[in-house]
Residue, then its C-alpha position, 0 to 999 in steps of 0.5 A: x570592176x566587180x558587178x552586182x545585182x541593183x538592189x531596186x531591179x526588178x528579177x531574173x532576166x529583167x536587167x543585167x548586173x550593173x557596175x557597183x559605181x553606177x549610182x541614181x540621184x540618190x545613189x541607190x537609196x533603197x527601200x523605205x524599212x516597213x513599219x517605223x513610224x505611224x502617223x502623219x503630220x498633219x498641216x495646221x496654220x502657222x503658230x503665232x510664234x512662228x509668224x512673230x519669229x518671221x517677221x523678226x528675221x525680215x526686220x533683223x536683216x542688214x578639202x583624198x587629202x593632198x593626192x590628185x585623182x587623174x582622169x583617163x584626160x584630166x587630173x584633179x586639181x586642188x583648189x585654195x582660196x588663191x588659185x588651182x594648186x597642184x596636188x603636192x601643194x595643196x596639203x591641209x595646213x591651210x584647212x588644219x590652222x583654220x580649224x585648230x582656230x575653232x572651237x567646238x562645243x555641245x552648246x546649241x543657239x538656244x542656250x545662248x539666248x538665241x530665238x530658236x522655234x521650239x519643238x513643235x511650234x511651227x507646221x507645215x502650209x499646204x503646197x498647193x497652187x492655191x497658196x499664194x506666197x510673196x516673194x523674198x524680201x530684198x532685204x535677204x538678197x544681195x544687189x541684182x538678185x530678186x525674187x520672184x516667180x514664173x506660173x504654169x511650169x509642169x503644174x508648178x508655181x516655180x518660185x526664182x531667184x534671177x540676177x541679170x535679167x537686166x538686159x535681154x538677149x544674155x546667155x542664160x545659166x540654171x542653177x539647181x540645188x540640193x537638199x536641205x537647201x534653197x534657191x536660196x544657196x546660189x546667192x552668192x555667186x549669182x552676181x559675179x555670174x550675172x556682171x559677167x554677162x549672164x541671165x542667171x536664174x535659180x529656182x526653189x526645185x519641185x518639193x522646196x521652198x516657195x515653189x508649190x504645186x507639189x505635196x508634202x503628205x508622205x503618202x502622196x504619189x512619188x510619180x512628180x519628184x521622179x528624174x524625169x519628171x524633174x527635168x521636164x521643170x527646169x526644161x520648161x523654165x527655161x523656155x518661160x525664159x525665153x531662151x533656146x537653151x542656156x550655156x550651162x546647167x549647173x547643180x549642187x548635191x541632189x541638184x548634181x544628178x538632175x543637171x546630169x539627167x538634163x545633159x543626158x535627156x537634152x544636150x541641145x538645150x543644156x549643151x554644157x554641164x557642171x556638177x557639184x558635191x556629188x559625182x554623176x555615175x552613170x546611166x543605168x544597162x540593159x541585158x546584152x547578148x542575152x539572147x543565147x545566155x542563161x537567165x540570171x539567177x539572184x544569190x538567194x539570202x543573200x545579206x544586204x549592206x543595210x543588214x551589214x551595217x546593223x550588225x556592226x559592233x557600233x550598229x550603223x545605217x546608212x542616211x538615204x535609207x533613214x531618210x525614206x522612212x516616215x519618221x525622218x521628216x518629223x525628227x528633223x521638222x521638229x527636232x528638240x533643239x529646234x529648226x533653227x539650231x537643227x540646221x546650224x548643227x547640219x550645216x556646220x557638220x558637213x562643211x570644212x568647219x568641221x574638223x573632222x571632214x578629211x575625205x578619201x576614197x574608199x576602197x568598196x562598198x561595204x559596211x566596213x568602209x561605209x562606216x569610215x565616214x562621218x556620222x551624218x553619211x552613216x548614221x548610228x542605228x538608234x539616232x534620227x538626223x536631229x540626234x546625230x548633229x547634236x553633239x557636234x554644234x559649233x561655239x558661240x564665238x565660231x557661229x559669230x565668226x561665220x561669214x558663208x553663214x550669218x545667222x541672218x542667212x541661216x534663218x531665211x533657210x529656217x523660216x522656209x523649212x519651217x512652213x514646208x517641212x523636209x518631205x519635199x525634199x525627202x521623197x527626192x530620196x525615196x523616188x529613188x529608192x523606188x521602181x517610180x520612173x524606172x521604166x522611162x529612164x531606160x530609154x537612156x540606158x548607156x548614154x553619155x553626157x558628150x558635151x563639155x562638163x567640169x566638178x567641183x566639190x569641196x576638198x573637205x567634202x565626205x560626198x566626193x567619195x561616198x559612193x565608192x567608184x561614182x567618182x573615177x566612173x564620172x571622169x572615165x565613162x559617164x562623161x566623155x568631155x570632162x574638161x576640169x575637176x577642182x576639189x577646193x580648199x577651205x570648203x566642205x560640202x557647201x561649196x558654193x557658200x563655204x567659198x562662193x568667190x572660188x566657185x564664181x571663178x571656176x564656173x566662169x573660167x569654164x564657161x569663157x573656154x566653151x567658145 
């Protein structure tokens, strides 16, 4: 495997060279570009609209493609909505007659009549301790899941959704999720987990939701949302619990990476992991045998992937990168479509409803392959987030037929993102792309997550393979028990939403064989 210089390391002689698969949370994110965007956006109180819309939601309330990828012990298996498939059955007819079913169409919900939040009619709340919000109406949550929340966690008021918690003395399970998303995401597949036996709870994650105790200024200090920082949370919620350490922690997307962290940094309290949607790579190196080594002399101009894929014929840039700038968050807060249908747009774009979601592996990290996915992992170089889903909005008749995402559903994920903005989220995103909390994570330069771990991601999920490499590496070096890898049919990168059932079945399936 070909090594390169980490983008974010610091120079000559500091740290070696490091595998192109090894990847952080964000999966090497870099830099914010100087200059973008000025000003920030300041934190007003609600709009009447915005207030009217709230309370409107609260009363309206009632799938690369057919080949496996073989670990050094485990194969990949494809998963329908049936049961685990081998590789020469699972091909895509399945997901091709389901999207030949669906139309596509640039009509967004406000053309339809529906009551989007306009440019501009909704700010951000302050974040901190002093704000005192309620916890979700029931009438969001499905029966045996409620909400609620657990005071003093790392300088946090951690809002949680907690199913089983009925009876005392249940193993216990953590969910963390992933940006743009909530506690929220665990919904359903929280119950199937707690009638199974467990003490399930899933917490908004630093910078989300109804959780505060953080800022959203884009000029505040990055040092709260490093990895580290981010795991002394869920570590504390799980002892405000009263457990020892749970069965599994489990993670989606950005909530991937940070179970991985757990595993690594605590495996007597996280002693099994599951990771979703996007492959945990790796630890970081230090220099080796070095002691009799030249120093290491960085490649002078030498050309970024960043500059490669701006100069390509269709000018690109990659969306980590967007998203560390100041003006992501006020172009997706207050995108011309509105909250609402922004979110739709992001959504329906990344799932298997889309049809253009048919992944593969790519063959290197370079801007010619990068360019190979989908627009909202590669983005046109003069479009921001709320540009690029745009086009691709789902149909009135689709958005009617969804069942993972009700517009009910949608709008409790509207209403939060509405009062904190994005910047929790995105500073996630530009930690990483930062030296903040670098020195501490080489403390665990090279280990290895040795306790039992599985994957699961969507079969129509781009995030499997978009840092080429992290995926292979996750199997044959980061984690030295994976016991399974699902990529599941019928579900892009939500999975746990797309196909909560499928997803309940996996996790317990793991869970019964850890003994």
């Amino acid at each position: 495997m070909q090594a390169r210089e980490c983008p974010r390391c610091p120079g000559p002689g500091d740290l070696p060279l490091v595998s192109a698969a090894v990847t952080d949370e964000c999966n090497h994110a870099v830099l914010p570009e100087a200059g973008g965007e000025t000003g920030n956006h300041k934190r007003p109180e609600f709009s009447r609209l915005y207030l009217w819309r709230s309370w409107a939601y609260v009363l309206s309330h009632a799938v690369e493609n057919g080949k496996a990828v073989r670990a050094v012990r485990q194969r990949v298996t494809m998963v329908g909505r049936h049961g685990v498939r081998t590789p020469e059955e699972s091909t895509m007819t399945e997901f091709s007659r389901r999207q030949a079913m669906l139309g596509l169409s640039s009509l967004t919900l406000a053309s339809l009549g529906s009551a989007s939040v306009g440019t501009r009619s909704i700010h951000a709340q302050p974040t901190g301790l002093g704000s005192e919000l309620a916890s979700y109406p029931s009438a969001w949550l499905p029966n045996g899941v409620r909400s609620r929340f657990v005071n003093g966690i790392n300088g946090l008021r951690v809002h949680v959704l907690e199913a089983g918690h009925e009876t005392p003395n249940r193993p216990a399970l953590l969910l963390l999720h992933g940006f743009p998303e909530l506690a929220y995401s665990w919904r359903n597949v929280m119950v199937p987990l707690a009638e199974a036996g467990y003490h399930v709870f899933a917490p908004d994650v630093r910078g989300y939701g109804r959780t505060t105790g953080w800022s959203s200024d884009y000029d505040a200090d990055l040092a709260p949302f490093r990895r580290l920082n981010k795991v002394r949370d869920a570590l504390g919620l799980v002892l405000a619990f009263g457990h020892r350490s749970v069965a599994a922690v489990i993670g989606h997307d950005a909530g991937s990476p940070l179970a991985g962290w757990c595993a690594i940094t605590r495996p007597d309290i996280f002693p099994a992991v599951v990771m979703m949607s996007a492959p945990f790579g790796g630890t970081t190196t230090l220099p080796f045998d070095t002691a009799d080594a030249p120093p290491r002399i960085p490649t002078p101009n030498r050309q970024s992937i960043y500059d490669d894929l701006a100069a390509l014929p269709r000018p690109r840039k990659h969306y980590q990168r967007y998203y560390t700038t100041r003006g992501a968050n006020e172009n997706m807060w207050h995108a011309s479509q509105g909250i609402h249908d922004f979110i739709r747009g992001y959504y329906h774009f990344k799932s298997a409803d889309w049809e253009g979601n048919t992944p593969y592996r790519l063959a290197a990290r370079t801007a010619e392959e990068w360019a190979k996915m989908p627009n909202y992992y590669i983005m046109q170089l003069n479009q921001g987030m709320a540009e690029t889903v745009a086009d691709v909005m789902p149909s009135a008749a689709h958005i009617a037929a969804n069942s993972w995402l009700p517009d009910s559903a949608l709008s409790v994920y509207a209403e939060e993102y509405g009062r904190t903005s994005f910047q929790g989220g995105l500073n996630g995103y530009r930690m990483g792309g930062s030296r903040v909390g670098a020195e501490e994570v080489q403390l665990y330069a090279g280990r290895t997550i040795d306790q039992p771990s599985m994957f699961i991601s969507g079969a129509s999920d781009w995030g499997t393979y978009q840092s080429p490499g992290a995926f292979e590496r996750m199997q044959e070096v980061a984690c030295t028990d994976m016991r399974a890898v699902h990529l599941v049919d019928g579900a892009g990168h939500w999975v746990q939403q797309e196909q909560s059932e499928m997803t309940s079945k996996l996790l317990l399936e793991f869970l019964g064989g850890l003994g």
